[in-house]
C-alpha positions in Angstrom: 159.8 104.2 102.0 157.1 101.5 103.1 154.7 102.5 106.0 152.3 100.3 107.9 148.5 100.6 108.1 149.3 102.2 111.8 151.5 104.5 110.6 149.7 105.4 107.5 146.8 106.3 110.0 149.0 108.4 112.3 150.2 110.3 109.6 146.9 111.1 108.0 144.8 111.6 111.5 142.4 108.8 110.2 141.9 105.1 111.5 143.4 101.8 110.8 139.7 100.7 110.5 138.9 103.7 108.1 142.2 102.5 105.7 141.2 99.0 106.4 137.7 99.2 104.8 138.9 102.0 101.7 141.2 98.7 101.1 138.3 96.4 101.3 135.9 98.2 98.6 139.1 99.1 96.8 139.3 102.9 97.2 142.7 102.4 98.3 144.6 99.3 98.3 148.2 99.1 99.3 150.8 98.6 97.1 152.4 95.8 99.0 152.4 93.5 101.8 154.6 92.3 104.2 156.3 88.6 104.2 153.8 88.3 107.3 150.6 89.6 105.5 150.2 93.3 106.7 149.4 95.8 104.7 152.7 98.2 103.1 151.6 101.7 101.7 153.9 103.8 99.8 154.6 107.7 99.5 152.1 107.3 96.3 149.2 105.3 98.6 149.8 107.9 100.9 149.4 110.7 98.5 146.0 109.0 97.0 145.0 108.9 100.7 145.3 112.8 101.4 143.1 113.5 97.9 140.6 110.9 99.8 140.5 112.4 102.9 140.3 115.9 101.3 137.2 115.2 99.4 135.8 113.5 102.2 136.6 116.7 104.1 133.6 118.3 101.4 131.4 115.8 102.0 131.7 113.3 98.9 130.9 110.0 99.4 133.1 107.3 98.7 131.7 106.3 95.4 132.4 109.8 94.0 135.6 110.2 94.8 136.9 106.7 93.5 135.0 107.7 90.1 137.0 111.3 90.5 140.6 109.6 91.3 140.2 107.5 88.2 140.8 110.6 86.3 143.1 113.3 86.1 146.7 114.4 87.4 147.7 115.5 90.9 147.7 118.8 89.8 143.9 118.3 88.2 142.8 117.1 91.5 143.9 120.0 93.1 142.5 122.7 91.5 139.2 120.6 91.9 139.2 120.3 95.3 140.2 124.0 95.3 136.8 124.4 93.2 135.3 122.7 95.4 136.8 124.8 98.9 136.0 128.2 97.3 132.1 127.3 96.8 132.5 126.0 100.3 133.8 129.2 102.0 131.7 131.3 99.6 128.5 129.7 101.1 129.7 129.5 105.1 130.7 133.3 104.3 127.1 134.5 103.3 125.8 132.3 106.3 128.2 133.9 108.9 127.1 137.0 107.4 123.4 136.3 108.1 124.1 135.2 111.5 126.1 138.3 112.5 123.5 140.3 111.1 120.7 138.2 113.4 123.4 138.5 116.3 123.6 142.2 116.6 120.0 142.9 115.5 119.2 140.1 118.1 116.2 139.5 116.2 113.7 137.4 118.8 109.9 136.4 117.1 110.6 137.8 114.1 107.0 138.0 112.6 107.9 138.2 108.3 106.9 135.6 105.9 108.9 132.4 104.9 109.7 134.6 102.1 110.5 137.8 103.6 112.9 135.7 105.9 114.9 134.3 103.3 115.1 137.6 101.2 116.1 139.3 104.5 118.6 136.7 106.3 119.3 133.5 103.4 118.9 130.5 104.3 119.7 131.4 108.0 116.6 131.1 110.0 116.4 134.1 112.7 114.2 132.3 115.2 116.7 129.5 115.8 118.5 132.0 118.6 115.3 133.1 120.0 115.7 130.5 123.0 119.4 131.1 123.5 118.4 135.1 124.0 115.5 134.8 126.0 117.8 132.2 128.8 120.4 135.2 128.7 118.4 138.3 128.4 114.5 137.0 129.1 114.3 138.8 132.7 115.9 142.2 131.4 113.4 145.5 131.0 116.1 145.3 127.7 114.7 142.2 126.3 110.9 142.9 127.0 111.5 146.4 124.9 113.4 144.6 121.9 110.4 142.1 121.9 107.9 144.3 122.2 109.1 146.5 119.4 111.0 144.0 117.1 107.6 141.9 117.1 105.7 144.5 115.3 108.8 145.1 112.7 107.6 145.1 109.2 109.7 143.6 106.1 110.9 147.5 105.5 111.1 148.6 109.1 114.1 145.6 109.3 115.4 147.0 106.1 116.3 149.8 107.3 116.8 148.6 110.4 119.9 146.5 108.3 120.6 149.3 106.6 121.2 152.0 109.5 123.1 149.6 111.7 125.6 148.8 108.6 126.0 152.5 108.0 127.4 153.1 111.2 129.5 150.2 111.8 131.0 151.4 108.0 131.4 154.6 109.1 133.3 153.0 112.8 135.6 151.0 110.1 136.2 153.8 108.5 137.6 156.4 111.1 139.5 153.4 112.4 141.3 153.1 108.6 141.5 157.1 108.7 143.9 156.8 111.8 141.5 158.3 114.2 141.8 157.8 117.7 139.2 156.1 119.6 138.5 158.1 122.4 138.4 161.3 119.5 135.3 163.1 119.7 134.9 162.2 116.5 135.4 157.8 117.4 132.8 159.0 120.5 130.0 160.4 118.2 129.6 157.8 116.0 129.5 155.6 119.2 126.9 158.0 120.3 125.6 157.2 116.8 125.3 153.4 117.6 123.8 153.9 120.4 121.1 156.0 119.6 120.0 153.7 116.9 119.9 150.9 118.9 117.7 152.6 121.5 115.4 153.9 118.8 114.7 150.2 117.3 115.4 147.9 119.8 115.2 149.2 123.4 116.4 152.3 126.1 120.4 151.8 125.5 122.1 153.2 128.6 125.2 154.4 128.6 126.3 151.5 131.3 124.0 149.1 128.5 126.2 150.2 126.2 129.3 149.8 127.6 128.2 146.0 128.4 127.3 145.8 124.9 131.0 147.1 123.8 132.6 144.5 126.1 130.4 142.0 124.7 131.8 143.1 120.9 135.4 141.8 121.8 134.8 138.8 124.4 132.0 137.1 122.2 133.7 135.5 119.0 130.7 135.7 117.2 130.3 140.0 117.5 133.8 140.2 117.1 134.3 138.2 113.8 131.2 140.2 112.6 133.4 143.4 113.5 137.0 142.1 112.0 135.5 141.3 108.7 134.7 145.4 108.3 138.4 145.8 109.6 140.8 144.2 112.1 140.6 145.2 115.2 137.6 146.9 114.6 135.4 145.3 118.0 138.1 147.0 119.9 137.9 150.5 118.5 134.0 150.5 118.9 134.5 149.4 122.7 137.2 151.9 123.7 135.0 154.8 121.6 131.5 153.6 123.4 133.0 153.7 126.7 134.7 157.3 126.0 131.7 158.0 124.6 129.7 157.1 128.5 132.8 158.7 130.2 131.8 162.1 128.3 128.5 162.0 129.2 129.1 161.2 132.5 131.4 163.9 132.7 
């Protein structure tokens, strides 16, 4: 069944103009016209258009992928772009990971090397949150403590810094995995746990802190994914175990 340039564009979210110039430099050109001129694509131009728009989607440039669609059979081009996906997620997945990891270590004027930064966090630079955290925390007793002691950190104090903080939020997946309520005493000491080590390397962690910091867990995305990847649902354990753990104490 013949479709029309607006119709081809509807169907593929792209532009007339977009399909226009692929047909122009030849990257696509329709497989027929109309008796008045316009341009008539067909359920093969239209799959050659999703293989386009799906390197595109990876960043090729148009030169590339005509070279690549001059080879190859659907099924070829498949499990290339599905190459090409996997090394894709593979490196947003170890730069999520060295955001969450900069996230909940909120690691302000970090003073390491070039080299110490990228052997600690990868090619995510640490200091590019600094100005976000100072506009949200900068007139906190909180945020002076963390800078004053995460400013003299060395290279090993942040590893195990790392290290600590991914040993208990292991052992919080863990109990959650095990069935154990949240509000156990068991859920509450490890909360206990997290709290502790954040007030002995970043700054005094009060219980009412830390029940802000367990509220933060589930409404901010960015804690939360760090917590879901350990195990779903996970951001919601830690919050209902850190406030049972203040509601014990308070007790």
């Amino acid at each position: 069944m013949p479709h029309s340039v607006g119709e081809a564009a509807r169907l593929s979210g792209t532009t007339v103009r977009t399909l226009h110039h692929y047909d122009e430099i030849g990257l696509l050109t329709p497989s027929a016209r109309t008796a008045a001129g316009y341009r008539s694509y067909s359920d093969a131009d239209l799959d050659r258009l999703r293989r386009i728009l799906g390197y595109r989607a990876m960043d090729l440039g148009l030169d590339e992928i005509a070279t690549i669609l001059e080879d190859g059979t659907d099924r070829e081009h498949l499990r290339r772009q599905r190459e090409l996906l996997l090394a894709r997620i593979d490196r947003l997945q170890r730069v999520v990971a060295a955001v969450d990891r900069e996230l909940e270590a909120s690691t302000m004027g970090v003073e390491l090397t070039q080299e110490e930064k990228f052997e600690l966090f990868g090619d995510f630079d640490p200091d590019d949150h600094a100005e976000e955290a100072e506009r949200r925390w900068g007139g906190t007793d909180a945020y002076r403590q963390s800078q004053q002691k995460m400013n003299s950190f060395t290279k090993q104090d942040w590893q195990r810094f790392t290290a600590e903080q991914q040993e208990v939020g292991q052992r919080l997946a863990e109990a959650k995995q095990a069935g154990i309520a949240p509000d156990s005493e068991q859920a509450m000491d490890l909360a206990e746990e997290h709290r502790q080590h954040i007030t002995r390397w970043c700054y005094d962690c009060t219980y009412e802190i830390h029940r802000g910091l367990g509220e933060m867990y589930v409404a901010d995305e960015r804690f939360t994914g760090h917590y879901e990847k350990l195990e779903p649902g996970l951001a919601a354990y830690i919050r209902t175990a850190i406030h049972a753990n203040a509601d014990r104490a308070g007790a």
